[in-house]
C-alpha atoms as a printed R data frame, in Angstrom:
    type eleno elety resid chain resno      x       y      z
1   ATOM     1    CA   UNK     A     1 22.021 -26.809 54.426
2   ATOM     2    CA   UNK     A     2 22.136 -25.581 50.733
3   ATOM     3    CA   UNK     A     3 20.189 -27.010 47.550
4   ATOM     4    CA   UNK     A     4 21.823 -29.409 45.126
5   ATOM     5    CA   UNK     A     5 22.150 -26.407 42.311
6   ATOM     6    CA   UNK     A     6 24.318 -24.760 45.217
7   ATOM     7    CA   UNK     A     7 26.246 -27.548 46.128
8   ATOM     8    CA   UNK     A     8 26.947 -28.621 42.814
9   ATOM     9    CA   UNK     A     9 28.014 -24.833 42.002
10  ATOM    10    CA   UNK     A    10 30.673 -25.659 44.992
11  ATOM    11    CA   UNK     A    11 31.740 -28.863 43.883
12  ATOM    12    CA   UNK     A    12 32.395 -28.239 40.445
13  ATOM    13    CA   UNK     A    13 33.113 -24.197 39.887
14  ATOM    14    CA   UNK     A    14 34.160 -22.989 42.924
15  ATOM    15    CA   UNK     A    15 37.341 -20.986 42.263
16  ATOM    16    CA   UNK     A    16 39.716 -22.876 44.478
17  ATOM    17    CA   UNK     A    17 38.361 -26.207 44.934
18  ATOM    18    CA   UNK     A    18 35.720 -26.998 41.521
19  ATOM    19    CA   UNK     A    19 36.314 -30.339 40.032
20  ATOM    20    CA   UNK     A    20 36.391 -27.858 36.342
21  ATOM    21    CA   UNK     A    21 38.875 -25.288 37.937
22  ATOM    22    CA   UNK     A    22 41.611 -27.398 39.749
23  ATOM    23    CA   UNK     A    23 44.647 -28.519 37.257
24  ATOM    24    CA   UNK     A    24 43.362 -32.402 36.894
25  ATOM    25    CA   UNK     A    25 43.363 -34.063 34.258
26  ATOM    26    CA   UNK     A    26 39.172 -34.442 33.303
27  ATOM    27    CA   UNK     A    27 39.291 -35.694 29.711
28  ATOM    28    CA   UNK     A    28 40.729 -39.413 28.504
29  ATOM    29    CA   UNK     A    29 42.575 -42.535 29.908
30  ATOM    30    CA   UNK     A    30 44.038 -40.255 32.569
31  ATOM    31    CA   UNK     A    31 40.326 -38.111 33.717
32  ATOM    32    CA   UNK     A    32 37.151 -39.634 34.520
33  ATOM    33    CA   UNK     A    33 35.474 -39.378 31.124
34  ATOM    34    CA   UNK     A    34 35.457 -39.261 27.205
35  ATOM    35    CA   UNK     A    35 34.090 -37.043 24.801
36  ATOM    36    CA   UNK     A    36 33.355 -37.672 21.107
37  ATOM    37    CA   UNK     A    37 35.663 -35.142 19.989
38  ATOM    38    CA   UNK     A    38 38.877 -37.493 22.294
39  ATOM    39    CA   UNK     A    39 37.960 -40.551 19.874
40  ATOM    40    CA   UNK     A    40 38.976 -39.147 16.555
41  ATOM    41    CA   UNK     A    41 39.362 -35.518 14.778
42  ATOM    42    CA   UNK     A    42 37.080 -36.848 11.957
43  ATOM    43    CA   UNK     A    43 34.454 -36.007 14.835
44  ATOM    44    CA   UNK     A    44 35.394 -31.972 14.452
45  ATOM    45    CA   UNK     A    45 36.490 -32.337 10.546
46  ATOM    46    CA   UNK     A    46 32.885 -33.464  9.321
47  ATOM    47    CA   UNK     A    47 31.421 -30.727 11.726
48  ATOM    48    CA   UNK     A    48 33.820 -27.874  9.792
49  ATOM    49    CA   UNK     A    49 31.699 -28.988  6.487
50  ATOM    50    CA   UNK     A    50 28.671 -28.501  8.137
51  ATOM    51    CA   UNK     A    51 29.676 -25.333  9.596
52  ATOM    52    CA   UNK     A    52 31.129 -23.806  6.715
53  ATOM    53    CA   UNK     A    53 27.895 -24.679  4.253
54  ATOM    54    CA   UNK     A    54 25.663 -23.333  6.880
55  ATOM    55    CA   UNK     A    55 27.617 -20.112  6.862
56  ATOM    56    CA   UNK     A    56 28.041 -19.553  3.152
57  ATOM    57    CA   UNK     A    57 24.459 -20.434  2.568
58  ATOM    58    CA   UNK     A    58 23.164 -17.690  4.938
59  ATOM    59    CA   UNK     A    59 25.911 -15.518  4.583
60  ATOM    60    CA   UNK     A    60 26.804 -15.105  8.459
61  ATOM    61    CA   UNK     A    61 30.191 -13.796  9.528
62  ATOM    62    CA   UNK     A    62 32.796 -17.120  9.990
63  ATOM    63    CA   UNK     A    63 32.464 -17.110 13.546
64  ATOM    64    CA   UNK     A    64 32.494 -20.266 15.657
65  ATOM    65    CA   UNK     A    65 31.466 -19.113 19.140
66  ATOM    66    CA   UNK     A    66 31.930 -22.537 21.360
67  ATOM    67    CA   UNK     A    67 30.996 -23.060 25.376
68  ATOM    68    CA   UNK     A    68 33.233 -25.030 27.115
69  ATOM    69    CA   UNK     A    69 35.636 -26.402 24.679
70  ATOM    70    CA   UNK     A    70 37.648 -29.118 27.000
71  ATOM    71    CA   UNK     A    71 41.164 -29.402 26.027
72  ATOM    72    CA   UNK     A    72 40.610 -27.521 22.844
73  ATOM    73    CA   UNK     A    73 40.439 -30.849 20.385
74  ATOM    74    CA   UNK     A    74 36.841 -30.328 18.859
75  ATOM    75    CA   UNK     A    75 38.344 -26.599 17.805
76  ATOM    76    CA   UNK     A    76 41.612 -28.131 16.574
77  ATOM    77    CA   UNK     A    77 40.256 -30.515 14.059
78  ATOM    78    CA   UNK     A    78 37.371 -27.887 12.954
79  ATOM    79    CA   UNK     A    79 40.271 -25.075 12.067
80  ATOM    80    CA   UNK     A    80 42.587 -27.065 10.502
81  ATOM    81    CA   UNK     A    81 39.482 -28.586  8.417
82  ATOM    82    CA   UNK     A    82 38.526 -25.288  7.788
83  ATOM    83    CA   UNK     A    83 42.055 -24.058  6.331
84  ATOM    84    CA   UNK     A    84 42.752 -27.320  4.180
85  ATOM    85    CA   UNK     A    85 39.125 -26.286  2.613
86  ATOM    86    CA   UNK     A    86 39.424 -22.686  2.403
87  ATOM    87    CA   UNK     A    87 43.075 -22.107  2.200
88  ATOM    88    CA   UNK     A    88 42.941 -18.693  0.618
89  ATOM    89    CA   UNK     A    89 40.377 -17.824  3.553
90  ATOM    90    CA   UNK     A    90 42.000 -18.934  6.650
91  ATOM    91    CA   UNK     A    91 42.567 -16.004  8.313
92  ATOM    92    CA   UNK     A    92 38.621 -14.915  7.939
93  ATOM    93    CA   UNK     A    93 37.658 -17.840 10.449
94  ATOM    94    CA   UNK     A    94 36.958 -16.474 13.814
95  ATOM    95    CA   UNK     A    95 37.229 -19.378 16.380
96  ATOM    96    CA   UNK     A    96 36.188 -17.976 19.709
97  ATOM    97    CA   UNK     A    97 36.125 -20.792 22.979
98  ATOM    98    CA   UNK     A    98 34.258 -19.341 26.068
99  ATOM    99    CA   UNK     A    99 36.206 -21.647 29.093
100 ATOM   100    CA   UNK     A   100 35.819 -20.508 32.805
101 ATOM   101    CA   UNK     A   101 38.520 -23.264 33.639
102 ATOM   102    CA   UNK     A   102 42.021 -22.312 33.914
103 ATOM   103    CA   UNK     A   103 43.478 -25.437 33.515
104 ATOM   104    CA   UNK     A   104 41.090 -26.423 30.045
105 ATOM   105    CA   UNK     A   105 41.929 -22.142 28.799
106 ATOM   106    CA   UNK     A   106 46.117 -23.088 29.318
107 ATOM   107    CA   UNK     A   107 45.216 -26.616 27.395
108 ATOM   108    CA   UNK     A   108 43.369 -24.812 24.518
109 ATOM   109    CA   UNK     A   109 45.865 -21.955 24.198
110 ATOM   110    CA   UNK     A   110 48.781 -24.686 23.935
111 ATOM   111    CA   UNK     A   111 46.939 -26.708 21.494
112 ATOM   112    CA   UNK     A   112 45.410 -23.856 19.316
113 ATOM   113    CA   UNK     A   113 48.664 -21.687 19.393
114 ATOM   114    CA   UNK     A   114 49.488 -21.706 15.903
115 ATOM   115    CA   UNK     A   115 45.889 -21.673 14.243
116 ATOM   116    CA   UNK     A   116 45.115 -18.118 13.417
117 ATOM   117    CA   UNK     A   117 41.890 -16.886 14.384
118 ATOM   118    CA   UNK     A   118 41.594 -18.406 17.801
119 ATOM   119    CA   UNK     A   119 40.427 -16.093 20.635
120 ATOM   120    CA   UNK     A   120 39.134 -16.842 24.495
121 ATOM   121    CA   UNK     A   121 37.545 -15.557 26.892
122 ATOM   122    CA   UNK     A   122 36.472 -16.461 30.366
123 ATOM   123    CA   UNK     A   123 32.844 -15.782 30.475
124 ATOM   124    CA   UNK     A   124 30.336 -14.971 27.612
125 ATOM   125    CA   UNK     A   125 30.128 -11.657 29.917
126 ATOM   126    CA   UNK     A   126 33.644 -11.097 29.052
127 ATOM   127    CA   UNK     A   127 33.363 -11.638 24.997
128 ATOM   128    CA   UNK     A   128 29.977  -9.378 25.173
129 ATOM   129    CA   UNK     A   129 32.341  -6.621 26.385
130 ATOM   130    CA   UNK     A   130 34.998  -7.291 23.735
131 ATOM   131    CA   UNK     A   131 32.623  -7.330 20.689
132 ATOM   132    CA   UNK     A   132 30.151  -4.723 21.453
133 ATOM   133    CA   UNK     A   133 27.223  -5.758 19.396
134 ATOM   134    CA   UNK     A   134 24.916  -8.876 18.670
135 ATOM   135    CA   UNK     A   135 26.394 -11.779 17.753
136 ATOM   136    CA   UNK     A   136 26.058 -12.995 14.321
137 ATOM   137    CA   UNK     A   137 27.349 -16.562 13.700
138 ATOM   138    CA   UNK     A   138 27.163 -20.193 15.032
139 ATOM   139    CA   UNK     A   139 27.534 -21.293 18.701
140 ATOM   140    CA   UNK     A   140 28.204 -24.744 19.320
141 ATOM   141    CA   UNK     A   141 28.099 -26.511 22.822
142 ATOM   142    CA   UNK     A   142 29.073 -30.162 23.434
143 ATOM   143    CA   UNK     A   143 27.934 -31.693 26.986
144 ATOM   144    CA   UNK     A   144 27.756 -28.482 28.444
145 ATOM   145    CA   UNK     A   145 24.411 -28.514 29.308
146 ATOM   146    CA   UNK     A   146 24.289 -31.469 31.458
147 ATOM   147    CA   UNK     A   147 26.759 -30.408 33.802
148 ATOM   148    CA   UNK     A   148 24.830 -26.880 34.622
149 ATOM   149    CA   UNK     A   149 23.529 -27.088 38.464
150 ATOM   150    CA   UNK     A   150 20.105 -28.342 39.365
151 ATOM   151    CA   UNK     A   151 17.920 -28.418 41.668
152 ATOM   152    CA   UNK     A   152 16.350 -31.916 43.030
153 ATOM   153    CA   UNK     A   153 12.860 -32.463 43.850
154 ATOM   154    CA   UNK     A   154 11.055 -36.025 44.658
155 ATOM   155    CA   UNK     A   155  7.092 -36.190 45.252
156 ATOM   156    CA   UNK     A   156  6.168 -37.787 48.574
157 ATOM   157    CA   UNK     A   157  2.959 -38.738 49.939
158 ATOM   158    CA   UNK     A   158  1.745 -36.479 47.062
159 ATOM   159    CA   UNK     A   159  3.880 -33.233 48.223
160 ATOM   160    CA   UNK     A   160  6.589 -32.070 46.276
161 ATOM   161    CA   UNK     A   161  9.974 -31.691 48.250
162 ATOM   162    CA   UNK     A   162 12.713 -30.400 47.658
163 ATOM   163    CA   UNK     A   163 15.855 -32.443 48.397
164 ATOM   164    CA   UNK     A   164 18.981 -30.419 50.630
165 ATOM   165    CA   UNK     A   165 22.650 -31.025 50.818
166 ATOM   166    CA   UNK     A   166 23.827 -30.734 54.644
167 ATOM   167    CA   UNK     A   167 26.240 -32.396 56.840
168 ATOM   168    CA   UNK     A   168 25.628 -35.540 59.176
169 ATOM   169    CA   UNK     A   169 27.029 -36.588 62.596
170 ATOM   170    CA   UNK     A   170 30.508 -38.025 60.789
171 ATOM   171    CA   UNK     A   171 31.092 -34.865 59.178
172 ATOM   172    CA   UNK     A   172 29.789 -36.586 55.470
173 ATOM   173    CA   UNK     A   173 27.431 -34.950 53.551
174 ATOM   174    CA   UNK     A   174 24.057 -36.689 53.818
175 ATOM   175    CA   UNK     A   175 20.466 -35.404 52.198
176 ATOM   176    CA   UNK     A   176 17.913 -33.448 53.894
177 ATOM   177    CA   UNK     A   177 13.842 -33.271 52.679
178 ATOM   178    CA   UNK     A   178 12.140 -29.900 52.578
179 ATOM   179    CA   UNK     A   179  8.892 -28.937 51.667
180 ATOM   180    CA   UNK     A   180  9.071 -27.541 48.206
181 ATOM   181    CA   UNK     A   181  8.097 -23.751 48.249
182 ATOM   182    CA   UNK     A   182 10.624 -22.217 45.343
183 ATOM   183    CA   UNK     A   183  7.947 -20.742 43.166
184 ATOM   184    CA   UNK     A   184 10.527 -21.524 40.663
185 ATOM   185    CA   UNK     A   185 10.363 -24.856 40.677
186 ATOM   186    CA   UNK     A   186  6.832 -25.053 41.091
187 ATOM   187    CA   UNK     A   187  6.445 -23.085 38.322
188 ATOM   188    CA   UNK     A   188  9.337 -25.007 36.270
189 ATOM   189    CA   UNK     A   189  8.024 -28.576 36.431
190 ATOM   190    CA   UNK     A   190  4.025 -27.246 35.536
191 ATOM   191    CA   UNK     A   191  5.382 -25.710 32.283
192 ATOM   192    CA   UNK     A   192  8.021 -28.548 31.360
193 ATOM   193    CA   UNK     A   193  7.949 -31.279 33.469
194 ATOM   194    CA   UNK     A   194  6.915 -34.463 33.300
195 ATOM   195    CA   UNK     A   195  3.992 -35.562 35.705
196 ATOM   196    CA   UNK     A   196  5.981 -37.160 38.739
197 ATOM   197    CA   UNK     A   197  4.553 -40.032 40.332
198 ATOM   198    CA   UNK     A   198  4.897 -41.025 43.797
199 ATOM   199    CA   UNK     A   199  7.979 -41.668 44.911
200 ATOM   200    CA   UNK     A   200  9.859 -40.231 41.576
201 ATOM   201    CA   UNK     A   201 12.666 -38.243 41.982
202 ATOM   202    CA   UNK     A   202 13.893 -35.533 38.755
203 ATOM   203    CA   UNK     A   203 16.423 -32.674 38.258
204 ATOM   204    CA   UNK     A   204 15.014 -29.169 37.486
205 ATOM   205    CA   UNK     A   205 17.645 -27.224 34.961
206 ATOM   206    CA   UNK     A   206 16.733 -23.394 36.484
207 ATOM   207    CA   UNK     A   207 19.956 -22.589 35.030
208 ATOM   208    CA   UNK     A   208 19.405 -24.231 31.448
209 ATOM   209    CA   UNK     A   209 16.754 -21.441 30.917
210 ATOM   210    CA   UNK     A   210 18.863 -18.568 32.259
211 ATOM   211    CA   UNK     A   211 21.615 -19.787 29.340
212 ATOM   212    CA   UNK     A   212 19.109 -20.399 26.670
213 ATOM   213    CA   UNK     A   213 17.994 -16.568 27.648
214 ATOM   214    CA   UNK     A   214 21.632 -15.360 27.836
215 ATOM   215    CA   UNK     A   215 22.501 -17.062 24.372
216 ATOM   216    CA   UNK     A   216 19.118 -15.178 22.629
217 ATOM   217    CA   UNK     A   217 20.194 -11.729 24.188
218 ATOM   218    CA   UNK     A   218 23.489 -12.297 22.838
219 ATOM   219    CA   UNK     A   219 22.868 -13.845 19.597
220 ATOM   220    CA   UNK     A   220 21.239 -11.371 16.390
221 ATOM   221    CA   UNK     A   221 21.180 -14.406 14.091
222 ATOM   222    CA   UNK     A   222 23.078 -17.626 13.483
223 ATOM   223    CA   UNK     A   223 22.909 -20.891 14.227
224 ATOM   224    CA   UNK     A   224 22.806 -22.976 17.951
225 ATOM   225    CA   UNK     A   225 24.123 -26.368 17.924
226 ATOM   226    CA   UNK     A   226 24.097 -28.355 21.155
227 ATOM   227    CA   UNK     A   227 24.840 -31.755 21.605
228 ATOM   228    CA   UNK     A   228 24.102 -33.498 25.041
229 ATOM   229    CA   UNK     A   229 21.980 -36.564 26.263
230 ATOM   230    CA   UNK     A   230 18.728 -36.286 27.729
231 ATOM   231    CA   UNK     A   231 15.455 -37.550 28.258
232 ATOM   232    CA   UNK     A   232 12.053 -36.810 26.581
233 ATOM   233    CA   UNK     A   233  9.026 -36.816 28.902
234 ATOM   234    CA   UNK     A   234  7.576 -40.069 27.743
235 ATOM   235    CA   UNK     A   235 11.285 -41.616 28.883
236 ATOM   236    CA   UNK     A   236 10.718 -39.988 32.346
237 ATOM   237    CA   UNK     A   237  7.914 -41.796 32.983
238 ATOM   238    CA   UNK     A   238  9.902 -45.333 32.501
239 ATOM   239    CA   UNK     A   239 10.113 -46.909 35.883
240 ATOM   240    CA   UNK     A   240 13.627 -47.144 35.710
241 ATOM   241    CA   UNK     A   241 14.288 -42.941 35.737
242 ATOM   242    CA   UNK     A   242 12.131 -43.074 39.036
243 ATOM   243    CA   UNK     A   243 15.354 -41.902 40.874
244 ATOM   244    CA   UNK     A   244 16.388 -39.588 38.846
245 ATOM   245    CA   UNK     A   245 19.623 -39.163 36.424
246 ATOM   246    CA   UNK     A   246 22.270 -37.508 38.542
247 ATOM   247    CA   UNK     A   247 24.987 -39.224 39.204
248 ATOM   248    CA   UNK     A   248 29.108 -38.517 39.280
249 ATOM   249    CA   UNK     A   249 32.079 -39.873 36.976
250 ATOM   250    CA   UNK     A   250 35.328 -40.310 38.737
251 ATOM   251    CA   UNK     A   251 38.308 -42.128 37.074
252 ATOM   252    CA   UNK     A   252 35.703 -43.795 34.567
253 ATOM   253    CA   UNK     A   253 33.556 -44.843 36.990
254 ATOM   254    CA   UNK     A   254 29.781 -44.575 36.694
255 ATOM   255    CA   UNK     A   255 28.849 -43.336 40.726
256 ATOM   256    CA   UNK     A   256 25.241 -43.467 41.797
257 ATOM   257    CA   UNK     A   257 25.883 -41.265 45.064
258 ATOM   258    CA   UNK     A   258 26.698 -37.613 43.645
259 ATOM   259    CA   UNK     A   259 27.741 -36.460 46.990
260 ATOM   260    CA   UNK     A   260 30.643 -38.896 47.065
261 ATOM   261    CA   UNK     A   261 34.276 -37.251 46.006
262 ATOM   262    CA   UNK     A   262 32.981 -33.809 46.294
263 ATOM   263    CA   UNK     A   263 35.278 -31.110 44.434
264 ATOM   264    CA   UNK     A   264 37.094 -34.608 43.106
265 ATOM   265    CA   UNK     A   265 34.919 -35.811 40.372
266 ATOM   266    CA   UNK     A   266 32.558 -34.596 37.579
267 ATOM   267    CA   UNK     A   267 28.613 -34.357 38.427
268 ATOM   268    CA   UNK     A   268 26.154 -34.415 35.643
269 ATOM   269    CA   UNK     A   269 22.083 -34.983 35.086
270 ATOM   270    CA   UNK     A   270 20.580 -35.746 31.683
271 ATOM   271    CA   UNK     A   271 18.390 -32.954 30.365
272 ATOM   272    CA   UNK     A   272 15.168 -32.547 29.976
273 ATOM   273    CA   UNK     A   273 14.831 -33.056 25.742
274 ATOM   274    CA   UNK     A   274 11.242 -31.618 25.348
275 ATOM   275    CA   UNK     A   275 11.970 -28.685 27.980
276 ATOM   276    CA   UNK     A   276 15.104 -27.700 25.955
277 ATOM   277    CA   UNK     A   277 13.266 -27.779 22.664
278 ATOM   278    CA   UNK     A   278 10.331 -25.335 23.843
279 ATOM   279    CA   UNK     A   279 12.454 -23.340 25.868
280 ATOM   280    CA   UNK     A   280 14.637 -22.034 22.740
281 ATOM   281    CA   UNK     A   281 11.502 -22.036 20.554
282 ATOM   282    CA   UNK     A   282 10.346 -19.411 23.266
283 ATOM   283    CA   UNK     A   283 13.370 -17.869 22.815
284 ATOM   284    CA   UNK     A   284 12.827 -16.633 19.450
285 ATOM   285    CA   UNK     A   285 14.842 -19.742 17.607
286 ATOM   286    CA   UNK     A   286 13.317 -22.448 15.340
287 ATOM   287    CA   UNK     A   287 14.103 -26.115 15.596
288 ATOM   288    CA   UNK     A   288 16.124 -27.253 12.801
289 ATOM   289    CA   UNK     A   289 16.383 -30.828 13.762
290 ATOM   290    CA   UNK     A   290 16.416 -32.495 16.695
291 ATOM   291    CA   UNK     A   291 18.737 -36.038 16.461
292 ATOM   292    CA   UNK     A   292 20.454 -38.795 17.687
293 ATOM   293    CA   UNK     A   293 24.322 -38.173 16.954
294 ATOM   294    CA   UNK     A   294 25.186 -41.124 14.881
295 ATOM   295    CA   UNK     A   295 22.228 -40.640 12.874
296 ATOM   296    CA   UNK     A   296 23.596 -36.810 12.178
297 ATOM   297    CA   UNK     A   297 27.030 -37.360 11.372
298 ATOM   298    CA   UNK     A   298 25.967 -39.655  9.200
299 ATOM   299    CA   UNK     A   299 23.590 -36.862  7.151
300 ATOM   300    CA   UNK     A   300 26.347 -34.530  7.239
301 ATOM   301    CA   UNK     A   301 28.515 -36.472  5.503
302 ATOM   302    CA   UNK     A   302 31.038 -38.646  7.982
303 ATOM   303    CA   UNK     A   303 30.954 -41.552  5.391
304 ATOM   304    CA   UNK     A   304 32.990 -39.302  2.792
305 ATOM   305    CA   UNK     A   305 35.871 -39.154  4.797
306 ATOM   306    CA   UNK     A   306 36.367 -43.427  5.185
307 ATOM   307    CA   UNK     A   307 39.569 -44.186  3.659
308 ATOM   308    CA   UNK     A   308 40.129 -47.532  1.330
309 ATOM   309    CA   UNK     A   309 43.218 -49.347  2.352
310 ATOM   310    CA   UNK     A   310 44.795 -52.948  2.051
311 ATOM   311    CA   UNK     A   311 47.289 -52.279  5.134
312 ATOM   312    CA   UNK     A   312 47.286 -55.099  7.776
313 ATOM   313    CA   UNK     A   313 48.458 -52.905 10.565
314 ATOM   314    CA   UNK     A   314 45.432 -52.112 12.487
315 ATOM   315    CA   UNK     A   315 47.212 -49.141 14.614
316 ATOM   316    CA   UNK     A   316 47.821 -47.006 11.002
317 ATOM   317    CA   UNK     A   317 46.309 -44.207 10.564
318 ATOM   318    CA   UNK     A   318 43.514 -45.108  7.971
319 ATOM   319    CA   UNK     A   319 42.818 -48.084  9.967
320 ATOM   320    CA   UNK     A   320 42.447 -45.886 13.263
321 ATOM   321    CA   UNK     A   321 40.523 -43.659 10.967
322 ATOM   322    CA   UNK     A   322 38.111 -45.642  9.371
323 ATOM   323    CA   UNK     A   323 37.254 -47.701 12.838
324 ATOM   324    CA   UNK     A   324 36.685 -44.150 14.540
325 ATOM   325    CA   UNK     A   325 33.971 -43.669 12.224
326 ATOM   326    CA   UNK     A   326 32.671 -46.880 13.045
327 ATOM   327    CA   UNK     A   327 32.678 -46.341 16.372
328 ATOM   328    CA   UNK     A   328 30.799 -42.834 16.014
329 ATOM   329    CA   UNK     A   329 28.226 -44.030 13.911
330 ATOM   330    CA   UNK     A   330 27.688 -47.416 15.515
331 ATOM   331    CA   UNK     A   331 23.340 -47.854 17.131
332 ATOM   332    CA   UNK     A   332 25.496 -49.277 20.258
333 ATOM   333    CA   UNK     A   333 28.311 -46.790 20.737
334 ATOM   334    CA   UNK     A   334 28.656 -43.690 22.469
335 ATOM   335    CA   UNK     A   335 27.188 -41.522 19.952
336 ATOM   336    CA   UNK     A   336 23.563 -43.015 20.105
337 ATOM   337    CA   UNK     A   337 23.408 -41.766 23.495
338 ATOM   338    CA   UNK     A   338 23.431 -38.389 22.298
339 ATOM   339    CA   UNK     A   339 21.388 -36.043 20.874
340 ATOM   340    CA   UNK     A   340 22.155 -33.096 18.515
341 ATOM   341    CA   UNK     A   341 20.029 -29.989 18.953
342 ATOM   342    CA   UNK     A   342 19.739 -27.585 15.992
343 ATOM   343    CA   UNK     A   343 18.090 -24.413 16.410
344 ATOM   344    CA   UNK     A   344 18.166 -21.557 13.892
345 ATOM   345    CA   UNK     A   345 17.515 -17.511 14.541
346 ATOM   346    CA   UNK     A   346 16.656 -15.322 11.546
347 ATOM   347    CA   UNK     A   347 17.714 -17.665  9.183
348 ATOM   348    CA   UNK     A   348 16.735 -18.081  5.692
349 ATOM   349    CA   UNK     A   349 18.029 -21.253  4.096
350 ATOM   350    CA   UNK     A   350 17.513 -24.223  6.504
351 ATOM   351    CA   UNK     A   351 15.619 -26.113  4.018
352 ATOM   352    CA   UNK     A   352 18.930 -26.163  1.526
353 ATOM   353    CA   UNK     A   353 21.523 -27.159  3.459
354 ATOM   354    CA   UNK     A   354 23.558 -29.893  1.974
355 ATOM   355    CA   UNK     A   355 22.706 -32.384  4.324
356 ATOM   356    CA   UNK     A   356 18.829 -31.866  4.276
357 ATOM   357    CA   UNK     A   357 19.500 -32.953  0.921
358 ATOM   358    CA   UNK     A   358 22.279 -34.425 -0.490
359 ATOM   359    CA   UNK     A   359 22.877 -38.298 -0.011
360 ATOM   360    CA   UNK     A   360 24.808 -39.315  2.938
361 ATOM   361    CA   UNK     A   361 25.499 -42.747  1.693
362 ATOM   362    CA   UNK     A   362 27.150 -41.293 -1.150
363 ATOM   363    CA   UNK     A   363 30.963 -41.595 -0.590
């Protein structure tokens, strides 16, 4: 019998048999899921801009330090950005992807092979050793967060259990109640939780702490940008999150059951919005702003980069271009299911960058 946080640990890291270390394909028509960075390179071009005014405003180092950068696409369209802006200063961006699979680190270093700049490493462990001091710079995540292992806890004839992974009669893997006595849950849900109600089932994100700790240890000043979907407390409380938000994705397939296809398909939980915000204020960073992802690419500037054309074709590449951005900035698409986290550490200008106040609109 182990928790979820373990068996999800299993199912998707393990070494040999994690859904992120075996050779599959995760990402597009051929995985089990999309990303905003597979619909369009515009999605990692408009970030560059933001990047590179946030760095020449506070005068950081041109580091990009990103978590778990998929098949290297986001990183792609933000260097090449980055070079057709800077030209003469190419070789100064630092583009470092921290990727514990083996299959996504061969995908990036094929992709990424002739942009200068580009480094990896395995573990942020691993990249501590290599630079030797603080970090100074911007670290960028993009639905990292919501895979991290949790633990799962449902309140019962007002008790708090814990809920176990174990193994039935057939051999399948079947749940198991327990009396809730990890003084780090306990202690988790009183300081961030929402107040469960009977019957309510919710993920605890023990490890989403530990990284938030790990990433102010590592980082002397810069900027964190995380983009993920989540829930505040208030959306918690809605009847329909009463069982909780973890749930699998395999071959594009929404699956309730999370302990079906173990090792074979991915496992996520939506995060807790108002825990992740106070838990990296504690952490010695300040909230920059905290907002839906249509709504932000629109501030920083996506509308700039629609094309005008009078070409029929629908598959050319202004037409694929311009309905990319529609689909990015649409209330109904994929990005207004996720947020954008902005947190700043021993920065200065926040209040001037361009998109605080410059006119997105303005084309």
């Amino acid at each position: 019998m182990i928790t979820y946080a373990d068996y999800m640990s299993l199912a998707l890291y393990d070494p040999e048999i994690g859904y992120y270390m075996k050779t599959n394909k995760k990402l597009g028509t051929e995985g089990d899921f999309y990303t905003s960075s597979g619909v369009h390179s515009v999605f990692g071009q408009v970030f560059a801009h933001f990047f590179l005014d946030v760095i020449e405003k506070e005068g950081l180092p041109p580091i990009i330090c990103e978590f778990g950068g998929g098949d290297g696409r986001f990183a792609k369209a933000v260097m090449d950005e980055w070079e057709r802006l800077k030209p003469e200063g190419k070789e100064d961006l630092s583009y470092v992807i921290i990727e514990m699979s083996p299959y996504h680190r061969e995908e990036q270093k094929k992709l990424l092979a002739n942009n200068e700049g580009f480094r990896q490493y395995d573990s942020l462990n691993s990249l501590k050793q290599q630079m030797g001091e603080e970090f100074k710079g911007i670290i960028f995540s993009n639905e990292l967060i919501d895979a991290f292992p949790v633990h799962v806890v449902e309140k019962c004839r007002d008790d708090l259990y814990e809920i176990y992974v174990t193994v039935d009669e057939s051999d399948g893997l079947t749940e198991k109640y327990q009396l809730c006595t990890d003084e780090r849950i306990l202690s988790w849900l009183c300081s961030y939780g929402p107040t469960l109600k009977e019957g309510q089932r919710i993920e605890v994100p023990l490890y989403m702490n530990q990284w938030i700790t790990e990433i102010n240890e590592f980082m002397n000043k810069g900027l964190l940008l995380t983009i993920d979907y989540g829930y505040t407390k208030e959306q918690w409380q809605m009847p329909e999150r009463k069982d909780g938000s973890l749930r699998g994705y395999f071959k594009h397939q929404l699956i309730n059951n999370p302990l079906l296809h173990p090792t074979e398909m991915d496992i996520t939980s939506h995060i807790h919005i108002d825990a992740y915000n106070e838990i990296t204020e504690e952490n010695n960073f300040n909230k920059v702003i905290d907002l839906k992802q249509n709504r932000f690419l629109l501030m920083i500037g996506i509308l700039k980069f629609l094309q005008e054309y009078h070409d029929p074709n629908p598959f050319s590449e202004k037409s694929k271009l311009n309905r990319a951005i529609q689909t990015l900035i649409n209330d109904s698409g994929m990005s207004a299911a996720f947020h954008v986290f902005v947190h700043s550490k021993q920065l200065t200008e926040t209040d001037h960058y361009r998109f605080l106040s410059e006119d997105p609109y303005k084309m």
